[in-house]
N, C-alpha and C positions, 0 to 999 in steps of 0.2 A: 140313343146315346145321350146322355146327360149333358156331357160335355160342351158338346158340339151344335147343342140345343139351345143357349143361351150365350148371348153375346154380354162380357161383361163392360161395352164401351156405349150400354143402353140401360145399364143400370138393370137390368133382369134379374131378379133374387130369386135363385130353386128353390122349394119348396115344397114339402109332403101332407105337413100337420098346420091348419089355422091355430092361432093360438087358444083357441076352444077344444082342442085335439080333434076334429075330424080331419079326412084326410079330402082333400083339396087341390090332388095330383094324382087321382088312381094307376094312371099310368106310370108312375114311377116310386109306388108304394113296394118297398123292396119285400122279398119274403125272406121274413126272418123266423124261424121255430119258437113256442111259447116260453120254453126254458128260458133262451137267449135273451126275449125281449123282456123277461120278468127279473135276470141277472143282471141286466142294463137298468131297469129302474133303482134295484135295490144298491147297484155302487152308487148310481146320483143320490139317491138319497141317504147312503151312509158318506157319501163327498161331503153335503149340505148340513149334516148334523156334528161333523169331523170340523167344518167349518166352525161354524157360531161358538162350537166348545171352544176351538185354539182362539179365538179372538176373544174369550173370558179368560181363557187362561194366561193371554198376554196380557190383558190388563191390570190382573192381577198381581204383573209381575213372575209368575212361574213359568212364561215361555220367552226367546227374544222375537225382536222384529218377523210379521207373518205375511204373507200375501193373498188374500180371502180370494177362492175361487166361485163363490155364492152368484149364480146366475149366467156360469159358465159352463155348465158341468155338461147340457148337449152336446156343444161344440168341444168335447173330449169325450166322453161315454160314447158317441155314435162310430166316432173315429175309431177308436178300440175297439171295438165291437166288430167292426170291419177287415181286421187285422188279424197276424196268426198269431203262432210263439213266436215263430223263425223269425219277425219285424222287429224292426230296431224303432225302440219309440227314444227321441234325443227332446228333452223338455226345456223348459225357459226354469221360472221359478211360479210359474201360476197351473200346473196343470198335475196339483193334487189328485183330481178326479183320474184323469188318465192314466197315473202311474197307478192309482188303486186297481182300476181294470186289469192292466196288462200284471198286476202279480206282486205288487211294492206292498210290505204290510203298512196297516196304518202306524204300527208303534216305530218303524226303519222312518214313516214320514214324519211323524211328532220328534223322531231322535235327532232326526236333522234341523228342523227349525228350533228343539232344544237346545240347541248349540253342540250336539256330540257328532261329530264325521262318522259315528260307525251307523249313521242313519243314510250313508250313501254307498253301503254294501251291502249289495241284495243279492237274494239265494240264487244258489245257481240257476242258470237255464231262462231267468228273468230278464230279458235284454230290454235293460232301461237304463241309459245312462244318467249319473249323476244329477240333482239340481244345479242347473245353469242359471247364476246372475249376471254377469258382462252380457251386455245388450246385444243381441247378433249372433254371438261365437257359436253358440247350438248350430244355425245353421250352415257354417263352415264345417261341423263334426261330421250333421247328419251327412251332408253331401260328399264325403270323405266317406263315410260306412256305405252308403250309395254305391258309391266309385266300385270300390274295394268288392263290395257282391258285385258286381257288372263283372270285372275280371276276374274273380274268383265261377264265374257261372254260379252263383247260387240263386236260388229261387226265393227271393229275400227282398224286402222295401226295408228304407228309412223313413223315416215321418217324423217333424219337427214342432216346432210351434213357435210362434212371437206374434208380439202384439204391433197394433195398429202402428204406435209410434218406433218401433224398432223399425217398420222397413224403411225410416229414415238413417239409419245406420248404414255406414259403408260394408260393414261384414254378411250384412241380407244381399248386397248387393251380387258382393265376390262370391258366396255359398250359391246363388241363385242361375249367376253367370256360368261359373264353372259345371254345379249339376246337366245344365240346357248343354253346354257344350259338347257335352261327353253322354249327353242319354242316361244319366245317372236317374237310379229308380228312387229317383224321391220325392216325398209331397209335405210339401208345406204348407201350413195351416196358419193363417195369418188373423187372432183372436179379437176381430174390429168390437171393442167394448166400448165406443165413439168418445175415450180421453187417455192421452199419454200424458200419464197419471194426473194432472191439472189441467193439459192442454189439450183440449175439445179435438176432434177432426176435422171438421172444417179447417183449423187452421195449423195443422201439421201434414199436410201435404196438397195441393193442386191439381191431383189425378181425381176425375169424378167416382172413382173406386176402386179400390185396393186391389182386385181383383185384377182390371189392365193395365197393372205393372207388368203383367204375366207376355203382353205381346211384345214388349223391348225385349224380350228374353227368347221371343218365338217359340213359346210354349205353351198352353191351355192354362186358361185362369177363370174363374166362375165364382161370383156370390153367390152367400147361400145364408138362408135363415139359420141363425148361428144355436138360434132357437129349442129349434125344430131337429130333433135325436136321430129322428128318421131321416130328413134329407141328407144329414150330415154322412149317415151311414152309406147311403146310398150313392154319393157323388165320392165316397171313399174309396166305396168297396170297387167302381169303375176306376178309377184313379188307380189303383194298384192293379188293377187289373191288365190298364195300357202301361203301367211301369215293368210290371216283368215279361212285357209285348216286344220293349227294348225301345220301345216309344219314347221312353225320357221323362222328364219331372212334370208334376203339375202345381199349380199355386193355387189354393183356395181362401176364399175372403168369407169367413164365419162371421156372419152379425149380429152381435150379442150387444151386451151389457155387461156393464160390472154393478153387479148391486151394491158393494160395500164398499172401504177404503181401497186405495191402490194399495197401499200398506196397512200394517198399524199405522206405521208416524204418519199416516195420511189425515189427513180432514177433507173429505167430499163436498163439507155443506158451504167451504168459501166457495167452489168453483163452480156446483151445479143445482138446482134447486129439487124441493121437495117435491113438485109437483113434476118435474121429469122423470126422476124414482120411480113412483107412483104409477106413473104412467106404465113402464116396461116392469112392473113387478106385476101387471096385467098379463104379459106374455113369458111371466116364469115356466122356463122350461121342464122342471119339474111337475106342474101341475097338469100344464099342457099333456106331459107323457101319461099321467096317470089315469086324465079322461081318456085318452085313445084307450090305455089296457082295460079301465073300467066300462067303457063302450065295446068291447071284444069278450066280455064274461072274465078277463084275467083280474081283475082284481075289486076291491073293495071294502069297505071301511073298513071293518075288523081287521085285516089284513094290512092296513095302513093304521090302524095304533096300533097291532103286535112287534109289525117294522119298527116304528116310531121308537119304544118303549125298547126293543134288543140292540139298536142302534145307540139309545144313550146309554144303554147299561155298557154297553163292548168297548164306545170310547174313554166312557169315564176312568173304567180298568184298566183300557189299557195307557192312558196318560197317567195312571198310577205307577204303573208299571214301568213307564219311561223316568218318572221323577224317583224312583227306588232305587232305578241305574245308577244312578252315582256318574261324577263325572268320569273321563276317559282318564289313563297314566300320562304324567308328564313322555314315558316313549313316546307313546303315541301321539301326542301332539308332534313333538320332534324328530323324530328317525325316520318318517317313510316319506318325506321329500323329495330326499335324496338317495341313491344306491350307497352311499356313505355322507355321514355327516361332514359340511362344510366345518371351516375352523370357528366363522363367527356362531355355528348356529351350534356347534360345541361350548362356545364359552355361554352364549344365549341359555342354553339347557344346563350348564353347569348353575349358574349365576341364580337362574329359579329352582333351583334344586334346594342351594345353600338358603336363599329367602323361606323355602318352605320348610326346610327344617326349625329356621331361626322361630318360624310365627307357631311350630309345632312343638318348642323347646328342647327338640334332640339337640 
């Protein structure tokens, strides 16, 4: 058992793949089917080319404010991967990749960071909720959808995500307290990318690792190479495993990087240097995953420009196809609030009605 094999109050990081992609943990090399492992590379890397485009096409002005998930995409792809339909994946606002996996189009994701809400209504049977920005409240949901299948009996996990500087939030706290309490089957995935958003780790929090928060709670917490697709997979797919046991939640400490801005409106290069980049653009997990397939006969170069090459064609199109949408109806902005519109938010929609006619010359 993974779990139970690593103490996280010794600094222990699981792991499957060195960052050369061998594997480096036979014993806990999960078996996964070549379909699967060849579906998990190609969402990381339509995550990673989905990336670099939205971050041209912000600065060009044709997108708003984005949140680059570029050197994140194991510690999401492995998670999913691990998961059914029946799982409720509750995200923050950085786990592009993961919503890709579990069924979120890319043009429902480009609509949302486009500024259109109809980019947070996904097809049926998709159980992914909304992008979450208020720092925390994700895991107040997930742990509530938790709750909810424990007393419903269904055979069902939640799984969340936040980053390093969120479990300074009080709402990680009450989501984390509450799940432990009640045996609630959920796993949180805590995305240590070592800065909240300027401010490094070392100095946002005093715990030697994110991971034994998990013992205030009296429940299993484990670092893990946030990296590495396969460990990720692996200490998930056990994590759900003791969650529908009735065993109760587990906290997991992904240790990654962020390669790019927090944001757009970020600038990286006040607060951390070139040569730390650099460094962890060494243990891209991307590359990492494609030696392990390339070392197994599944993949290889031809195969990586054909990817390459349908992946930009499929975003370009389909952010074409997002910027053809036109914006949403003033309804739609206003009317589904509330079960009935409020008086002010009547006169608010009346008031831009009359302005739009006025700039339109009716």
């Amino acid at each position: 058992m993974i779990l139970t094999s690593f103490d996280p109050l010794k600094k222990e990081r699981f792991q499957v793949l060195d960052k050369d992609g061998k594997v480096v943990n036979k014993d806990f090399e999960p078996s996964i089917d070549d379909g699967t492992l060849i579906h998990m590379y190609k969402t990381m890397s339509l995550a990673r080319v989905a990336d670099i485009k939205a971050l041209q096409y912000q600065r060009q002005g044709r997108m708003l404010t984005f949140a680059p998930v570029m050197g994140q995409e194991a510690a999401q792809i492995g998670p999913m991967a691990a998961l059914t339909d029946k799982d409720w994946l509750v995200p923050a606002f950085r786990e592009a990749a993961a919503m890709l996996y579990k069924g979120v189009k890319l043009e429902q994701a480009y609509l949302y960071w486009y500024g259109n809400e109809e980019g947070s209504r996904f097809d049926d049977g998709v159980r992914v909720l909304p992008v979450n920005v208020p720092i925390g409240s994700q895991v107040n949901h997930a742990a509530g959808i938790a709750y909810a299948a424990k007393i419903r009996k269904q055979k069902e996990i939640a799984l969340t995500y936040i980053g390093d500087g969120g479990t300074s939030h009080g709402e990680f706290h009450e989501g984390m307290n509450f799940a432990a309490v009640y045996d609630a089957p959920l796993i949180t995935i805590v995305q240590n990318n070592q800065y909240a958003i300027s401010t490094p780790r070392h100095k946002q929090t005093r715990s030697e690792t994110i991971a034994q928060k998990a013992i205030a709670y009296g429940i299993p917490g484990i670092q893990v190479d946030g990296n590495d697709v396969l460990a990720m997979y692996a200490v998930v797919k056990e994590a759900r495993e003791r969650a529908l046991n009735g065993e109760g939640p587990t906290l997991i400490e992904a240790y990654t990087y962020r390669l790019g801005p927090h944001t757009t409106s970020d600038d990286p290069s006040i607060y951390r240097s070139d040569e730390e980049v650099e460094e962890w653009k060494t243990k891209d997990p991307l590359i990492r995953f494609r030696k392990y397939l390339t070392n197994r006969k599944l993949w290889n170069k031809d195969k990586e420009e054909a990817l390459e090459k349908e992946h930009k064609d499929f975003v370009t199109k389909t952010f074409k196809d997002v910027e053809a949408s036109g914006l949403v109806s003033l309804d739609d902005v206003f009317d589904y609030t509330y079960a009935e519109l409020t008086p002010d938010l009547k006169k608010q929609k009346a008031a831009h009605q009359a302005y739009l006619n006025e700039s339109e010359g009716k």
